[in-house]
C-alpha angles and dihedrals in degrees: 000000000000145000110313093000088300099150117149093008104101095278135113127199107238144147107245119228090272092063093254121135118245150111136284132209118245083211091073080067097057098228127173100232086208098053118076117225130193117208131178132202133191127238105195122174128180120212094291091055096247116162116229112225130167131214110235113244085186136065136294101059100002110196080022116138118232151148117271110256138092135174138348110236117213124279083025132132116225084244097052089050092050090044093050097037089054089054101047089048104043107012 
């Protein structure tokens, strides 16, 4: 659920790129409500169980945290995206 008990209306819960808590708009991403999307992200952990996250240098959310992943292109499995994703973002 999202911020105020916004789920499903256009809002997502986040932490903006000051650290405070707040909510984004799904709007700054430009998405076609009546489109669906499939995204992917990548939780990796070393030994400690760190988790690795990386600061946007893009918009949306620009200085945002976040894990590294993005879109699904078509004809594409969920695997091969965050496989792909991991290596355009970190190499």
């Amino acid at each position: 659920m999202g911020a105020n008990g916004a789920a499903g209306k256009g809002r997502a819960a986040g932490f903006g790129a000051d650290g405070s808590s707040g909510a984004f708009y799904f709007s700054a991403m430009e998405h076609d409500r009546h489109r669906v999307v499939l995204a992917v992200d990548a939780l990796i952990t070393d030994t400690e169980c760190c988790i690795l996250i990386m600061e946007r240098g893009t918009q949306p959310f620009k200085g945002s945290w976040v894990l590294p992943g993005g879109l699904v292109d078509p004809g594409e499995t969920v695997e091969e995206a965050c496989t792909r994703e991991v290596e355009e973002e970190l190499g």
